[in-house]
Steps between C-alpha positions, in 0.01 A plus 500: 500500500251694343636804298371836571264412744342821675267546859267618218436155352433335822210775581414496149488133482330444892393845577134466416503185706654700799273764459175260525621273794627757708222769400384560879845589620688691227557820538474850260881525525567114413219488176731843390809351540364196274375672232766675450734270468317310282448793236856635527679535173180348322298638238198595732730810653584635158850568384696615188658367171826544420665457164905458435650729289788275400322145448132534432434330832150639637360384811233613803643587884186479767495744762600373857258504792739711725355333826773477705460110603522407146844312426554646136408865622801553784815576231407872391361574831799349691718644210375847573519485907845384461587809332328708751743339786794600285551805606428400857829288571752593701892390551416287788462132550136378515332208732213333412252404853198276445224539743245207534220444697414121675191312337282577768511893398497370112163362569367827648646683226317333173151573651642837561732611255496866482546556863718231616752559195543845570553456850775266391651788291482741784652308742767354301628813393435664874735196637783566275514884537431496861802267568712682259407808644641349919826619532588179643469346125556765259334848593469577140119588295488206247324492176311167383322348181239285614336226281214286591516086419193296554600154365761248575646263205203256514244806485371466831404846675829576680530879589806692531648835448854525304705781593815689317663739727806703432750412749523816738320884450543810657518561897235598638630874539592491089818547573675222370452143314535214727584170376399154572803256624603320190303177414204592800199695481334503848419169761220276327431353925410868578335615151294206566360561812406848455352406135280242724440756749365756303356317221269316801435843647355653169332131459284556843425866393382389194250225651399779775389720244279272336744480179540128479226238382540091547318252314530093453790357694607799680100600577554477905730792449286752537442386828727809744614195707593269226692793309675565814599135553673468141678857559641374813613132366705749183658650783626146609678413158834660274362723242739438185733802416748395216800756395690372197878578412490870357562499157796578290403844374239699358466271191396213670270736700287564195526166345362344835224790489424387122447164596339593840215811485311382178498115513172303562372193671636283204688598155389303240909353449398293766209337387627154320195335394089505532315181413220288587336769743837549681778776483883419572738737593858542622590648845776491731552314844644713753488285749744281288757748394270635217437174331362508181158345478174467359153520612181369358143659594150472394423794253240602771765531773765676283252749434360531878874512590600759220178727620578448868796835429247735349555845652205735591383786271798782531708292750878642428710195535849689453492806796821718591580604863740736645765709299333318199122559591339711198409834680853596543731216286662800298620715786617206739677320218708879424616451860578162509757518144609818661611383854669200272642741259343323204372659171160550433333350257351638164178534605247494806455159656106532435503634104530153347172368701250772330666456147230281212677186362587638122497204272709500227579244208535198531748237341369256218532153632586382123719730414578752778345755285341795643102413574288798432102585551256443263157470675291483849311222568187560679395349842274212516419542841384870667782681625467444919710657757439144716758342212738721674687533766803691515576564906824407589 
């Protein structure tokens, strides 16, 4: 195994390659993503030295490139959102629902990500609160944290919306909380079918405005009849609506979130080794209980696999829906802890999200000293906004 290797040193090491042979087909978003990742934390975005005040030890720290599908530039941002969701919890058990859409959608999607992603939000979310809201399932208003995956363990584009909802909400009059039967959210048969039906609804509005484009294999799409033919054969199949066990309080509820809301295609822990043109890395069989196993690609096709879950410029990929949506979180979250009698909390759900990371001192890694400033090192490269990207 290779120690310490990063995403970085594969585009670092290949990227220039990548960047010639595919030259026709990359995209604004995907050169972005690249070059960011392969200045983050180097010398060519600036930084700082730092001295210890204890030992002597001096030594430089390189800015991060903040772009939000770099793997060493999730832990602030994730550490920060966490906090944020804090003050959101409530004393109720929460289920976690996974929404996927079949292959046939997936390949509409990636020409079209923008449009077919969001519809995938909407009409997740719409399912689930619709449902909840029959008072032949729960008759309650549900609140929901949405987070959009594209990738499955082998990197292959694989869209799907992961949802956290707390288990029960107000009735629809305000009157009272009403709770979810222990151990069971709402019927995955019937979330399922109205996901399909409404996510194929918004799908045909979509084409009839002129919103969708087709190119390569899926071309004869944007043919009416042929787009007609492949919404009625995703009529004909299961769509795949997964509800988990809820978990075993609000802890776990934020340590799932940690792990869910920030993570990218790949973290570099799983990459084990990168030689001879070819990158190996660890994944997990699901389809054998989870079996541990690794995976060797081309450096070419772990980057065109890596770049296949690029989001769109300003595409939020974490989005809140009913008592938790952001026009009115503050005031529907004062109900909901009152009609459960539960404290508030210290502060307004929202305060944490608008607060600047403060960094303070760090610990000497000699002698666990206190590490101070001493200087600013300059950037070697002009400061760009395309570097970043922040968008959740």
């Amino acid at each position: 195994m290779s120690a310490g290797l990063e995403v970085a040193d594969v585009f670092r090491r290949h990227g220039d390659a990548y960047r010639h042979a595919h030259d026709g087909h990359l995209g604004r978003v995907e050169r972005r993503v690249m070059s960011a990742i392969e200045l983050c934390r180097t010398a060519a975005l600036g930084g700082h030295t730092e001295a210890c005040a204890e030992c002597g030890l001096v030594r430089c720290a390189y800015n991060s490139c903040r772009n939000r599908h770099c793997p060493k530039c999730q832990g602030a941002a994730r550490a920060e959102w966490v906090a944020a969701r804090q003050a959101e919890l409530l004393p109720v058990p929460y289920f976690h629902v996974v929404f996927t859409v079949p292959a046939p959608v997936a390949e509409i999607a990636f020409q079209n990500k923008e449009a077919v992603y969001a519809i995938l939000f909407r009409t997740a979310a719409e399912a689930v609160r619709t449902i909840a809201a029959d008072p032949k399932h729960l008759g309650a208003e549900i609140g929901l944290v949405a987070v959009l995956h594209t990738w499955g363990q082998t990197l292959q584009h694989h869209p799907h919306v992961h949802c956290v909802v707390p288990g029960g909400g107000p009735s629809l009059d305000g009157t009272r909380w009403i709770a979810c039967r222990p151990s069971f959210f709402l019927p995955v048969q019937v979330l399922s079918r109205l996901f399909r039906r409404l996510f194929l609804a918004e799908l045909r509005a979509a084409f009839a405005a002129g919103e969708l484009g087709f190119f390569g294999e899926v071309a004869g799409l944007a043919e009416p009849a042929a787009f007609a033919h492949r919404l009625n054969q995703l009529r004909q199949v299961e769509w795949v609506v997964y509800a988990k066990p809820p978990f075993g309080g609000p802890e776990q509820v934020l340590a799932y979130l940690g792990r869910y809301t920030h993570r990218v295609a790949i973290a570099n822990s799983r990459l084990v080794t990168m030689s001879d043109g070819q990158v190996a890395f660890r994944w997990k069989d699901y389809r054998r209980h989870g079996r541990a196993k690794v995976m060797t690609l081309a450096a070419d096709e772990f980057i065109r696999r890596f770049l296949l879950h690029t989001l769109p410029d300003g595409f939020h990929r974490i989005r809140h829906y009913g008592f938790l949506a952001n026009g009115h979180r503050a005031a529907k979250l004062a109900l909901c802890r009152r009609l459960l009698d539960a404290p508030a909390t210290d502060g307004p759900a929202d305060a944490a999200e608008d607060k600047a990371p403060v960094r303070g001192p760090t610990a000497c890694p000699c002698c666990g000293g206190v590490m101070m400033l001493t200087g600013v090192l300059p950037r070697l490269v002009p400061e760009r906004s395309r570097l970043r990207d922040d968008s959740s």
